[in-house]
C-alpha positions in Angstrom: 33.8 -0.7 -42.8 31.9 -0.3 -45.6 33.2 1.6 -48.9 31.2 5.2 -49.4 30.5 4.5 -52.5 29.0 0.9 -51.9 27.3 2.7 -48.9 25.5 5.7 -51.3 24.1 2.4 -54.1 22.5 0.7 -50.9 20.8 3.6 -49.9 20.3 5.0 -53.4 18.6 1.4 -54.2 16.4 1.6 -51.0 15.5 4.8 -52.1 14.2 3.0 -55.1 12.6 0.5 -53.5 10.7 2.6 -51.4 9.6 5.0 -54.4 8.5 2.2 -56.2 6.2 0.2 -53.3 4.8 4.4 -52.5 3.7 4.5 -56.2 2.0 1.0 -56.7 -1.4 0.8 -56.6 -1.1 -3.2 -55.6 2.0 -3.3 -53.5 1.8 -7.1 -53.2 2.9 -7.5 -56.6 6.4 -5.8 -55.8 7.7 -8.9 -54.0 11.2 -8.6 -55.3 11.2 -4.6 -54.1 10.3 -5.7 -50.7 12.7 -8.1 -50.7 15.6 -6.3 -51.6 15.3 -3.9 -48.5 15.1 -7.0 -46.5 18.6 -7.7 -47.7 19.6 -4.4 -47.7 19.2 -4.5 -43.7 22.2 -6.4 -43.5 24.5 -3.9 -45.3 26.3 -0.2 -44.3 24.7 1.2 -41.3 22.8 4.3 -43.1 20.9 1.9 -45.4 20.3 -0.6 -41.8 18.7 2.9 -40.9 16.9 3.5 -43.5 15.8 -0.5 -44.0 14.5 0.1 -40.1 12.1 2.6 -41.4 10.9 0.6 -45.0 10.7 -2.9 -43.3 7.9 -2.2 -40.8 6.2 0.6 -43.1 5.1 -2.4 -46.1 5.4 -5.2 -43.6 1.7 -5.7 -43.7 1.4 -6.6 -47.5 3.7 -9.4 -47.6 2.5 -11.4 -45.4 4.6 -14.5 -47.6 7.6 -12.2 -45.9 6.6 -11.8 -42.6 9.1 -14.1 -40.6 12.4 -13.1 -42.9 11.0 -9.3 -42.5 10.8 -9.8 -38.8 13.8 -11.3 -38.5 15.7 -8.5 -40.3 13.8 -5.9 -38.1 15.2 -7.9 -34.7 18.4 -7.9 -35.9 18.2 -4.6 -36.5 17.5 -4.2 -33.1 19.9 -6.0 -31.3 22.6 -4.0 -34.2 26.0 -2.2 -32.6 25.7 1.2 -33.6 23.1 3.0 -31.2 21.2 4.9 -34.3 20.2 1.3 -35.9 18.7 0.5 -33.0 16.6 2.8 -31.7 15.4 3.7 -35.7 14.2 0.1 -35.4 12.6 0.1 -32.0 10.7 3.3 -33.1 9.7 0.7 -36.0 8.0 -2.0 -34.0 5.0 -0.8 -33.5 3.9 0.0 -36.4 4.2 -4.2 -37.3 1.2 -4.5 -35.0 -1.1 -2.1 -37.2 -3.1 -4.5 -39.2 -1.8 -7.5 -37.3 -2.7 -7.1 -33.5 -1.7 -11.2 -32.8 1.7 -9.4 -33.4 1.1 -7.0 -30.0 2.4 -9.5 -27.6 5.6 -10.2 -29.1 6.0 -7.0 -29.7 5.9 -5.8 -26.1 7.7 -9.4 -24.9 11.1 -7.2 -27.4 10.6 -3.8 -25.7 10.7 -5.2 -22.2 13.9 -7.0 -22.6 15.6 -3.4 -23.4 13.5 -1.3 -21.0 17.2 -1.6 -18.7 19.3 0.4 -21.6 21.5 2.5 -19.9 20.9 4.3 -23.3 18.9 7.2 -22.2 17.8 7.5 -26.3 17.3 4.2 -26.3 15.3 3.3 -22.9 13.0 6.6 -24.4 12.3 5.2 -27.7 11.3 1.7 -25.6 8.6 3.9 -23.3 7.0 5.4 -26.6 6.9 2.5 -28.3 5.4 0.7 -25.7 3.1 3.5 -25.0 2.5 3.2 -28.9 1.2 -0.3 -28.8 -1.1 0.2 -25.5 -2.7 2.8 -27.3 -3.1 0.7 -30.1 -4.5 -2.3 -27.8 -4.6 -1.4 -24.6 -6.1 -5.0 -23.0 -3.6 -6.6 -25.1 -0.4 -4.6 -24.4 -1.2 -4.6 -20.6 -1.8 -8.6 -20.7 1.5 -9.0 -21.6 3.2 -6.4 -19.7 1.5 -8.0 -16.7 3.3 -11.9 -17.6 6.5 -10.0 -16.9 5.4 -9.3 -13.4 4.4 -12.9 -12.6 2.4 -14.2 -10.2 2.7 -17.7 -7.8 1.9 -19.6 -10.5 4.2 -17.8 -13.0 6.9 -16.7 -11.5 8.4 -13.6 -13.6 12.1 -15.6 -14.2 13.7 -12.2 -14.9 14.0 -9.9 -11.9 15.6 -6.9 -13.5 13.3 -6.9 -16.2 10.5 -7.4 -14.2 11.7 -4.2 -12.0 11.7 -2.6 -14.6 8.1 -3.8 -16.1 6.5 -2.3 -12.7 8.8 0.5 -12.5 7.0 1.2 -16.3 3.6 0.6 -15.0 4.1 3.1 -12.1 5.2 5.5 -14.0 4.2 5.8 -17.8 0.9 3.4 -17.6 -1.1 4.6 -14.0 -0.7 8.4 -14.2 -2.9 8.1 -17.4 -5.4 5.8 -16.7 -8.5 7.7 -17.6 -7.0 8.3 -20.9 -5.7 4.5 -21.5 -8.3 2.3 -20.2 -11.6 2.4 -22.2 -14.1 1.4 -22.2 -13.8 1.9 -18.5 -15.3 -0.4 -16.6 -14.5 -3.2 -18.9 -10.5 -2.0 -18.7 -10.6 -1.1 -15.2 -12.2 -4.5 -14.5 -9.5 -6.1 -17.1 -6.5 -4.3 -14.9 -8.2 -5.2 -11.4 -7.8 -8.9 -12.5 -4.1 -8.5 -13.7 -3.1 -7.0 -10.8 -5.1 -9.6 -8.7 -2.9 -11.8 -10.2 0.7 -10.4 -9.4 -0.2 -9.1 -6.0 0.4 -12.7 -4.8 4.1 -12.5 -5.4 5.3 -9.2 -4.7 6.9 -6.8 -2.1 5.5 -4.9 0.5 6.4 -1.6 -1.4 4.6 -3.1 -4.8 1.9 -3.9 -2.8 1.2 -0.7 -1.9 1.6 0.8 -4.9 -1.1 -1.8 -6.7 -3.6 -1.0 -3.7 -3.1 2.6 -4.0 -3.7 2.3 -8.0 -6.8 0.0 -7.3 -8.3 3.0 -4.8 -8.1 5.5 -7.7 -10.0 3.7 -10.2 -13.6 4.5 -10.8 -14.4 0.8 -9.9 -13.5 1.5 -6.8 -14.4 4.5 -5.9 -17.0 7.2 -3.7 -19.9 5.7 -5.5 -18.5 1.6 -5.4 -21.2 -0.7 -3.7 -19.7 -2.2 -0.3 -19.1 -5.8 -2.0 -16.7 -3.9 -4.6 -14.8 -2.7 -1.1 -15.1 -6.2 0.5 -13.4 -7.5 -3.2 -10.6 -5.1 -2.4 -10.3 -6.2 1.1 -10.1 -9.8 0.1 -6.9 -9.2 -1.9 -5.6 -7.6 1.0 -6.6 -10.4 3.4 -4.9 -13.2 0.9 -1.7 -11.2 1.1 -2.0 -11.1 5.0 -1.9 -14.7 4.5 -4.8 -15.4 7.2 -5.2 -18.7 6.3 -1.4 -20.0 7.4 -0.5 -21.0 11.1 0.4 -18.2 12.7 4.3 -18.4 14.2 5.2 -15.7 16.9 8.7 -16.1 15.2 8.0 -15.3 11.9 8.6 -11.6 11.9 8.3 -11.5 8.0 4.3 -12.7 8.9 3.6 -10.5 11.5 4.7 -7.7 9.7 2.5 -8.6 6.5 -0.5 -8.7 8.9 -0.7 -5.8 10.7 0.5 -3.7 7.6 -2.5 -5.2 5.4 -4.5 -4.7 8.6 -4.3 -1.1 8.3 -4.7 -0.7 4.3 -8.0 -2.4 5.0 -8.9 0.1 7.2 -10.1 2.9 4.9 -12.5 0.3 3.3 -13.7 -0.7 6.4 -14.9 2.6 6.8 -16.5 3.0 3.9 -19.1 0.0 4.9 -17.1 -3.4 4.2 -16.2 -5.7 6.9 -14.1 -7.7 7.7 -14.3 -10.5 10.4 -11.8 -12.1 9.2 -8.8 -10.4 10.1 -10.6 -9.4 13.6 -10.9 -13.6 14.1 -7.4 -14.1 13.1 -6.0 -11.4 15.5 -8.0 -12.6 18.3 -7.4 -16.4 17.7 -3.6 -16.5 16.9 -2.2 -13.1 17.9 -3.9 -11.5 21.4 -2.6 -14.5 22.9 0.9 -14.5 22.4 0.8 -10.7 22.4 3.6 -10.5 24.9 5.8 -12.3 22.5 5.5 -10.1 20.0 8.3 -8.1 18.6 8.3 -4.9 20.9 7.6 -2.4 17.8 5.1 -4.3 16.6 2.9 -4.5 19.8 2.1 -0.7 19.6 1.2 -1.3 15.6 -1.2 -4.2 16.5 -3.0 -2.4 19.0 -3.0 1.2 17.3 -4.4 -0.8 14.6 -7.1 -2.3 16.0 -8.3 0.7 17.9 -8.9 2.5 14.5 -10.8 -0.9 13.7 -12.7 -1.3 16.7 -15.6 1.9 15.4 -16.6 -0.5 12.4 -16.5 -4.3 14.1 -19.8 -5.8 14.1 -21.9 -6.8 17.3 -21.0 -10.5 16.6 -17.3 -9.7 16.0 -17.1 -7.7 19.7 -18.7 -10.0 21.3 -15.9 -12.5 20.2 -13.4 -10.1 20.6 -14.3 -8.6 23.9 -13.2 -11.0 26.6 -9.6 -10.6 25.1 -9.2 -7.3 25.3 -10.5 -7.1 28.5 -8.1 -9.6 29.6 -5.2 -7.8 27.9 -6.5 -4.6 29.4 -6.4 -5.5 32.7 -2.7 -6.7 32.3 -1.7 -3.4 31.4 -4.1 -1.3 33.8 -1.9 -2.4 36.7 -1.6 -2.6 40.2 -0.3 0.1 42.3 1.1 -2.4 44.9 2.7 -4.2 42.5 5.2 -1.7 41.8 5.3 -1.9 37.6 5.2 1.2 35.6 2.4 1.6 33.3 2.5 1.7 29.4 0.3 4.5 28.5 -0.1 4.0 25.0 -1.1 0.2 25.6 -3.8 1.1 28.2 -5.1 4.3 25.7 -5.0 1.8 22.6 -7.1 -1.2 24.8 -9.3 1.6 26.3 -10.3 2.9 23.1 -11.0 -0.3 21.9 -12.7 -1.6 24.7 -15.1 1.4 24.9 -15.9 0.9 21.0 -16.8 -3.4 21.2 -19.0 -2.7 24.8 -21.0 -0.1 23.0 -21.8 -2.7 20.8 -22.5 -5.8 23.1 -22.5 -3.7 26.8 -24.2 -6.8 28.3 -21.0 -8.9 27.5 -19.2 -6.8 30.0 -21.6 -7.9 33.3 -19.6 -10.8 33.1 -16.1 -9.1 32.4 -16.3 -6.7 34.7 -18.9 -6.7 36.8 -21.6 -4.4 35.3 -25.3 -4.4 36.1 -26.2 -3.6 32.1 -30.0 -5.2 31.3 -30.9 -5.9 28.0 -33.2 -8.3 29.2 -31.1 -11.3 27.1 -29.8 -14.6 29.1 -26.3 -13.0 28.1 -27.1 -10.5 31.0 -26.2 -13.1 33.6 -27.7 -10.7 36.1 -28.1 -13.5 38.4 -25.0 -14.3 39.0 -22.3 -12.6 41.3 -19.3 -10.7 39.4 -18.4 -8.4 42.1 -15.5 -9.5 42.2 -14.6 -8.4 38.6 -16.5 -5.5 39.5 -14.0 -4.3 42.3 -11.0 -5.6 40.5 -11.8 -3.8 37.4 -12.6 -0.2 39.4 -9.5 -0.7 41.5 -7.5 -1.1 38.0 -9.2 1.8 36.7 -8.2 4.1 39.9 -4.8 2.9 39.4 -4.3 4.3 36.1 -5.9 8.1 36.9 -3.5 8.0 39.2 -0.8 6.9 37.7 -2.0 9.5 34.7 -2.7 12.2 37.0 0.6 12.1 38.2 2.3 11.8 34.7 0.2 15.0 33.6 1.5 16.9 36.2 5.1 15.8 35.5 4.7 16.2 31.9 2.9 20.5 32.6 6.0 21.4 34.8 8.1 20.1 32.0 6.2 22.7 29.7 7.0 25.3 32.4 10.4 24.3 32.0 11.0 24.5 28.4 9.2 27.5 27.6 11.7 29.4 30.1 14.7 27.5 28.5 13.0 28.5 25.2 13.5 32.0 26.3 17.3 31.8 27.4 18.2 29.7 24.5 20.6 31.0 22.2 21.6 29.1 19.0 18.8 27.4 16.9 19.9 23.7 17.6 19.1 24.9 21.3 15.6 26.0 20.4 15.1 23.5 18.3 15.7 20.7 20.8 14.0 22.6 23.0 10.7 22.5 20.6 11.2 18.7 20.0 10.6 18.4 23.9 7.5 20.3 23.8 6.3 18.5 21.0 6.6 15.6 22.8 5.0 16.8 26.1 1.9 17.9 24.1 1.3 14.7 22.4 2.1 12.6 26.0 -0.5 14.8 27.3 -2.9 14.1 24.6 -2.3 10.2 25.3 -3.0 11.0 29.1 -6.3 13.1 28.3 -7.7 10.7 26.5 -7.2 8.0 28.9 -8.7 10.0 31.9 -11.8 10.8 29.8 -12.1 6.9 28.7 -11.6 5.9 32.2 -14.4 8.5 33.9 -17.6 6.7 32.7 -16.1 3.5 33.6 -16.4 3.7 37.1 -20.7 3.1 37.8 -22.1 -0.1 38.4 -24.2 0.6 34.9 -21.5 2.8 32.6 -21.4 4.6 29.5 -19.3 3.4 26.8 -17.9 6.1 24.3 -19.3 4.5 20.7 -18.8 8.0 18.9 -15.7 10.1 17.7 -15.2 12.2 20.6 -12.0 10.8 21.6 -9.0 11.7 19.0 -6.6 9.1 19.0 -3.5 10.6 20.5 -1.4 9.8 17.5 -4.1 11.0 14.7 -3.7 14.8 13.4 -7.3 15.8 14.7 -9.8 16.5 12.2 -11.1 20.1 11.2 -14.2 20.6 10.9 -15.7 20.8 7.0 -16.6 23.8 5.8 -19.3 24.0 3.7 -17.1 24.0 0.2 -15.4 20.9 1.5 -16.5 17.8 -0.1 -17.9 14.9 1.8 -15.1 12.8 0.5 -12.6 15.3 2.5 -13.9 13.9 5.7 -12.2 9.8 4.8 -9.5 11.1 3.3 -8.4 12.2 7.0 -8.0 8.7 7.9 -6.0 7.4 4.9 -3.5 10.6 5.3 -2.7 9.6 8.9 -2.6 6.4 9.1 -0.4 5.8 5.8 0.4 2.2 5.3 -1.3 2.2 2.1 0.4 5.0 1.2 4.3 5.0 0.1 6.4 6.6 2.6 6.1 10.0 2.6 3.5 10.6 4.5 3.3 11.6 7.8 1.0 9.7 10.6 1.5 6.3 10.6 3.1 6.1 7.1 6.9 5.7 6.9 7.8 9.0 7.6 9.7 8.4 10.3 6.5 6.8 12.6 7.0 11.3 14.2 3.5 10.4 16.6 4.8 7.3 17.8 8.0 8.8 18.4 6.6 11.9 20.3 4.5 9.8 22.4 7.6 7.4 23.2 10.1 10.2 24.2 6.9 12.0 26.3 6.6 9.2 28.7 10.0 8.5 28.6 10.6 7.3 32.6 6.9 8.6 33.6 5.6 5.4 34.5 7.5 3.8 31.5 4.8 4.6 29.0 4.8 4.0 25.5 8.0 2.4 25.5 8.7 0.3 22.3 6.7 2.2 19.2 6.8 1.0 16.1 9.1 1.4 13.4 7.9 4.0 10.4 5.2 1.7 8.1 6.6 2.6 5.1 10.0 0.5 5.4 7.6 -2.3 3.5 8.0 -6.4 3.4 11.4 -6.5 2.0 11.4 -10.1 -0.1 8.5 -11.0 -2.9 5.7 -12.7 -1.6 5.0 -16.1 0.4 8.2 -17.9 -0.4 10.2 -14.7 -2.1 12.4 -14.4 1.5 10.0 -12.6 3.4 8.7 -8.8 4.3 11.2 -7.4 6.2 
C-alpha cells in the first residue's frame, strides 16, 4: 500500500506535469513531462487515475511515445481496483482522435470486457465504443463485425462474440439513421458486413440481421425489385439450396422452410424466387410423407402464401406435384381414411393459385377441357378418366367437410349453453378456448367448400385473387383512407412471423395459437389437421452449416 504522503507527491507531480504540457505553446518539446506521467501510471492508485486521464489527453503529440504510452494506458486497464479501470476505458477513445489507424485496436480492447459483470464497467465499454463509431463509423463497425465471424473467419471467442451481437442489437441498430452516414454508402457498408456473418450464425441471429436489413432505407418501400431479390439471395444461401437434400436432416429442413417464409414478404413486393419453388418441388414434395409431422403443415402453409406470386413457368413445373399430393389427401370415401383438412385447404389454395396461371396444364391433370389454343392443351387426347377421378375426390371432401361443419355448429350450440351455466373463470375460459377453436376449424372448412365449388365443370374457374383468407391469417381490414399503402404488406409480415423474433402472433413463435386452433378444431372430425407445426420462433439452435445444426 502505498505511503499517503508518497501518494499526495505523485499526484502533486502529475498535477505539474499536466499544468505544464496545458501551458506550452509547442507541447512536443515537453518530452520529459510526458514521460513522467507515463511512469507515474505505475504508482498509488489516485495518480493511476489521474495518469488514465493525462496519458490519452497529450497522447497525440508524442508520437516518439506512442507504444510505452499505450502500453501504460492497457495496463491501466487490465489494473485491480475497479476506479483505474474504467477511468482508463473512458480514456480510449480519445487515442483515436488524430490517429483513426488506432480505431480498430481500440474497439478489438473494449470487446474483450464488454462481459464485465461490472455494471460501471460494461457501461463505460458501451460509451466508449459508441464514442469511437461516432468518431468512424465504417471503421468501428468493420471491426466490431470480425468479432462476429463468418465461414471463413470463424469468430474463436463465443462469449465475446455474444456479446458483440448482443451490442449491435442493442446500442448500434436502434440508431441507425443517426450512425450511418452518408447513408447509402453506410447502409451499403453494413449490408456487406452482415452478408458476411449471416453464413455462420443461428436461427435467432438470423432473424434479427434480416429484420435490421428490412428497415434500412436500401431496402425499403421505394427499393427497386433486384435490391429485394439481393435480400432474397442471402436468405436462399442460408436455406442452403444448393446441398443434397436428406429427409433425415431435421436441422435442414427446418432452415428451409423458415427462410422460405422470411422470403415471402419480398416476394410480395415483386422479387422472385424460382429457386426455392425448384428446390421444394425437386427434393422435398416427394418425400413429403417422410417429413417430420410438424413440419408438413409449415411446408405446405408456406407455399400456399407463395403460390399468388410464382411465375407461369414456375406453376407449370410445380403443378403436376401438387396435384398429385392433392389427390392423396382428397381421399376416397370407400377407403375408409379420415381426411386432413388443413393439408387439402393448404394444396387447394395452392392448386387454385398455379392453374390460374397455366389452366391448360390442368387438361392433362385432371381432365379439363381449358383452350388456349397451345399444343399444351392436349385437347385431343382422352383424360376422362382424371376427369371422373378428380370430381369423385372433390365430392369426397364436401362431404366429408359438410359433415365436419355440422359437427363442429352443434359444438358451438353446446358451448355457448355451457358458457351460460359455467361458474368459475377457468370453466369459461376453457369453454372460450373450445369456441375459438370451432371458429377457426370452420374457417378451414369454408374455405375448402368455396375452393372446391368451381372445380367441379368440365371448363372451371380457378380463384387467382384474394378472396379466400387463409384459415390461419388474421383477415385483413380494409384501409381506410388515412392508412398508408404500406399498411396493406405489413399484414402479411405480422402474421406470418418467421422473420420476426418470437413475439408475434400468426405464424411467429408465439406459441403457433392458429395452428393450434385449427389442430384441436378437427380433433377426431375426420382427423384433420393433425400434426401442426411447432411455434417458428423456437429458431435453428446451433451456428450455421457445420455450427451443430438449427434445431
Amino acid at each position: 500500500m502505498t505511503d499517503p504522503s508518497e501518494e499526495a507527491a505523485y499526484i502533486e507531480k502529475l498535477y505539474e506535469y499536466g499544468e505544464k504540457l496545458n501551458g506550452a505553446t509547442d507541447k512536443s518539446q515537453h518530452v520529459k513531462d510526458y514521460q513522467g506521467i507515463i511512469d507515474a501510471a505505475k504508482t498509488s492508485v489516485k495518480a493511476k487515475q489521474l495518469a488514465a486521464q493525462l496519458i490519452p489527453r497529450f497522447y497525440k503529440f508524442f508520437p516518439d511515445l506512442s507504444g510505452p504510452a499505450l502500453d501504460a494506458h492497457l495496463d491501466l486497464v487490465e489494473a485491480e481496483e475497479l476506479g483505474v479501470r474504467v477511468q482508463a476505458i473512458r480514456g480510449l477513445p480519445l487515442f483515436c482522435k488524430d490517429t483513426p489507424e488506432n480505431i480498430g485496436k481500440m474497439v478489438d480492447i473494449l470487446v474483450q470486457i464488454l462481459g464485465s459483470e461490472e455494471f460501471v464497467e460494461r457501461d463505460a465499454v458501451h460509451k466508449a465504443l459508441m464514442s469511437l463509431l461516432r468518431q468512424d463509423v465504417k471503421a468501428s463497425l468493420t471491426a466490431l463485425f470480425k468479432h462476429i465471424g463468418s465461414v471463413e473467419e470463424p469468430s474463436t471467442d463465443e462469449a465475446i462474440r455474444e456479446k458483440v451481437i448482443n451490442f449491435v442489437r442493442d446500442k448500434v441498430f436502434p440508431i441507425k439513421a443517426e450512425l450511418l452516414k452518408p447513408q447509402e454508402e453506410m447502409e451499403r457498408h453494413i449490408t456487406d458486413l452482415i452478408k458476411k456473418s449471416v453464413e455462420d450464425v443461428t436461427g435467432i441471429e438470423f432473424r434479427m440481421f434480416i429484420d435490421f436489413l428490412k428497415s434500412l432505407t436500401l431496402f425499403g418501400e421505394k427499393a427497386p425489385p433486384e435490391r429485394m431479390k439481393e435480400l432474397i439471395g442471402i436468405i436462399e444461401g442460408q436455406a442452403d439450396l444448393d446441398a443434397q437434400f436428406n429427409v433425415s436432416d431435421a436441422d435442414h429442413i427446418d432452415r428451409l422452410i423458415s427462410c422460405l417464409h422470411m422470403a415471402l414478404p419480398f416476394v410480395v413486393r415483386g422479387a422472385s424466387s424460382n429457386k426455392f419453388l425448384n428446390y421444394i418441388n425437386k427434393y422435398i414434395i416427394p418425400v413429403f410423407d417422410q417429413l417430420p409431422g410438424e413440419r408438413k403443415v409449415d411446408l405446405l402453409r408456406s407455399l400456399a402464401e407463395f403460390s399468388p406470386y410464382t411465375t407461369p413457368q414456375d406453376s407449370r413445373q410445380m403443378l403436376p406435384s401438387i396435384v398429385q399430393l392433392l389427390k392423396k389427401y382428397m381421399t376416397w370415401k370407400k377407403s375408409g381414411e379420415e381426411m386432413n383438412f388443413t393439408y387439402v385447404e393448404c394444396l387447394l389454395y395452392t392448386f387454385h393459385h398455379l392453374a390460374h396461371k397455366v389452366p391448360n396444364a390442368t387438361n392433362s391433370l385432371c381432365g379439363y377441357k381449358i383452350v388456349t389454343g397451345q399444343p399444351s392443351d392436349r385437347l385431343g387426347e382422352d383424360f376422362s378418366e382424371q376427369y371422373n377421378d378428380f370430381t369423385e375426390r372433390l365430392n369426397n371432401v364436401e362431404e366429408f367437410t359438410r359433415a365436419t361443419i355440422k359437427k363442429l355448429t352443434q359444438g358451438m350450440a353446446e358451448n355457448n349453453k355451457s358458457m351460460a351455466d359455467a361458474k368459475t373463470d377457468e370453466e369459461k375460459e376453457k369453454i372460450k378456448t373450445k369456441k375459438q377453436n370451432s371458429t377457426t376449424g370452420l374457417r378451414t372448412c369454408n374455405n375448402i367448400l368455396t375452393m372446391t365449388k368451381p372445380l367441379h365443370a368440365k371448363v372451371p374457374t380457378f380463384i387467382g385473387d384474394k378472396r379466400v383468407n387463409l384459415s390461419w391469417k388474421e383477415a385483413t381490414k380494409p384501409a381506410s383512407s388515412t392508412t398508408p399503402a404500406a399498411g396493406a404488406k405489413r399484414s402479411s409480415g405480422s402474421t406470418n412471423g418467421s422473420n420476426n423474433i418470437p413475439t408475434k402472433k400468426g405464424r411467429g413463435g408465439g406459441g403457433g395459437l392458429p395452428n393450434q386452433l385449427v389442430n384441436r378444431a378437427l380433433e377426431g372430425l375426420s382427423g384433420g389437421g393433425r400434426g401442426g407445426p411447432r411455434g417458428r420462433g423456437r429458431g435453428w439452435g446451433g451456428r450455421g452449416r457445420g455450427r451443430g445444426g438449427y434445431r
